[in-house]
N, C-alpha and C positions, 0 to 999 in steps of 0.2 A: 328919443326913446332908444333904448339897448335892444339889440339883436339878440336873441335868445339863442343860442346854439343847437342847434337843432340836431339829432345822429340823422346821419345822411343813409337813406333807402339804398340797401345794397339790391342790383338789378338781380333778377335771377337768371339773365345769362350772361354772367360773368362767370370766367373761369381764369384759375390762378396761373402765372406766366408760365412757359414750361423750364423746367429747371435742366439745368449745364450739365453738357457730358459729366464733370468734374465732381459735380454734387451725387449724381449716378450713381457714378461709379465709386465715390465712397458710401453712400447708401447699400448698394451690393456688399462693400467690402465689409461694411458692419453687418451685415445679416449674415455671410459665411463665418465671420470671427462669432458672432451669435450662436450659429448652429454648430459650429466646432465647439465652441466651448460646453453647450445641452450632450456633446456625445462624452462616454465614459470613455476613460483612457484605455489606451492597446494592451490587453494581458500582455506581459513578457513573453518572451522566448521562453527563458530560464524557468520562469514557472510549469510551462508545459513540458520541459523537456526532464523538468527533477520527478512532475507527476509521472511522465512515461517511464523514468528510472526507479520511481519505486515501484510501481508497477510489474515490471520487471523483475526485482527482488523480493517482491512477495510470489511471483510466479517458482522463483529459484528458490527460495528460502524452502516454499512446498515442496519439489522437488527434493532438496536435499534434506530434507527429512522422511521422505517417500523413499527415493531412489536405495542410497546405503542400506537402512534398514532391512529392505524387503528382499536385498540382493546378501544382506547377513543372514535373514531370516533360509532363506533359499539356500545358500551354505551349510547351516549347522543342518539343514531338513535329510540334506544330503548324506552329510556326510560326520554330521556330529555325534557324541558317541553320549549318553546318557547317564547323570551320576546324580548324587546326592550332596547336598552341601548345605555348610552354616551359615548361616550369616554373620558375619563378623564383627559391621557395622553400617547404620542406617543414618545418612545427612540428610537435612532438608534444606531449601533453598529460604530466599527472604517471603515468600508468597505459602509459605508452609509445604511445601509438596519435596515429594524425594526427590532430591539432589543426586544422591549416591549408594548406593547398595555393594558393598565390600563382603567376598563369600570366599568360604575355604573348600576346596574339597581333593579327592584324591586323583591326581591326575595318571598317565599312561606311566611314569616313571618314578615320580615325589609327589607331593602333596602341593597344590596348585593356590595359592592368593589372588585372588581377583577383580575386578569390579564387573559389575551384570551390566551389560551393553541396553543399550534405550535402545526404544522403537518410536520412531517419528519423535523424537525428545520426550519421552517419558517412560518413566521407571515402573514396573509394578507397585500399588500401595500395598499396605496391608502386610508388608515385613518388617520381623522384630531382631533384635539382637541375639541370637542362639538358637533362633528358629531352624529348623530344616527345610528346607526347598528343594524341590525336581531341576536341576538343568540339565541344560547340554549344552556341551564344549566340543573345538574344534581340536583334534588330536595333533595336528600340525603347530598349533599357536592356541596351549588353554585358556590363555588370556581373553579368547573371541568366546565369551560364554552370558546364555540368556536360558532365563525360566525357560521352562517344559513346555508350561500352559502356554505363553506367548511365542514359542516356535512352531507348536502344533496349532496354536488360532489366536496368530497376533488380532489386536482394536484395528479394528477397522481406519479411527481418525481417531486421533489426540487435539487436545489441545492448540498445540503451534501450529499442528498442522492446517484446523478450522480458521485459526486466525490469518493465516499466509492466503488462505483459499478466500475468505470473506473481503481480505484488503484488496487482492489481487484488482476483481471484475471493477472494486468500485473507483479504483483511482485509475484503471485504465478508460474506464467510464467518464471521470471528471476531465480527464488531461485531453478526451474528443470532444468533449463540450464546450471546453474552453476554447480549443484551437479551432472549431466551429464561429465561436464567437467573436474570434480574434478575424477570422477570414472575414465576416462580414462586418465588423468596425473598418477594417483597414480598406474595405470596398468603400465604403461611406467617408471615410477620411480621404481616398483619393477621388471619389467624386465631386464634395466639395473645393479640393486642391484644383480639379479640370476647371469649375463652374468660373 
């Protein structure tokens, strides 16, 4: 008669041999290669350091559309003299908006050519070709000349200027969060490197 094969009762206290430093330790080494590869890669440097540079240039950009102006505006307040002028000619840019305002008027000696100086980069709307306008010019340089209205009560904020000020906080905002990020990846990447 044939012996039936029988599966052999495994004991319930058995326990499996214990395994070699060797197997360990590559065990270990696949679980840190595991969790390094679960973490996202390190932001660059360069990315943080272009966020904090534009940054920067939206802070300056505001500025130099601040500063000049307000310090023209202060000028002619002072010391500019008041006249009446054409408009010669009106450009606009590719977004529709003036570009350039070209004005004639009579200066301290001849008859003066000009362009109207922007405040924070932008032009009065609402000028036509032949129209008359209030300015005032710098009697030193009549070249330095801006509307009446906008010397006696430049805008408050323009256009560029809103846009310089709105990029400014947020990309110096992103380029701390990042470098936040980057600090505690790189903690976690040399923690796993110690283990």
């Amino acid at each position: 008669m044939a012996k039936k094969n029988r599966p052999k009762k495994r004991r319930d206290d058995w326990t499996p041999p214990p395994k070699s430093l060797r197997d360990l330790a590559f065990e270990r080494e696949r679980e840190r290669e595991r969790q390094r590869k679960a973490l996202p890669p390190l932001p660059r440097r360069r990315l943080i350091v272009t966020l904090f540079a534009f940054a920067l240039l939206c802070c300056g950009g505001f500025l130099v559309f601040l500063l000049p102006s307000q310090w023209q505006v202060d000028g002619l307040r002072a010391d500019g003299v008041p006249a009446v002028a054409e408009v010669t000619s009106v450009t606009t840019n590719k977004y529709g908006d003036v570009g350039g305002v070209g004005v004639r008027f009579s200066g301290p000696e001849r008859q003066v050519t000009a362009k109207l100086l922007s405040w924070g980069g932008k032009l009065p709307d609402g000028l036509r070709e032949g129209a008359e306008v209030a300015v005032t010019y710098d009697p030193e340089d009549p070249s330095q000349v801006m509307t009446t209205a906008w010397v006696l009560n430049p805008p408050g904020m323009t256009m560029p200027m809103i846009v310089t000020l709105f990029f400014a906080p947020l990309l110096l905002l992103a380029a701390i969060l990042i470098t936040l990020r980057r600090r505690r990846l790189a903690k976690e990447y040399a923690r796993l490197a110690a283990d």
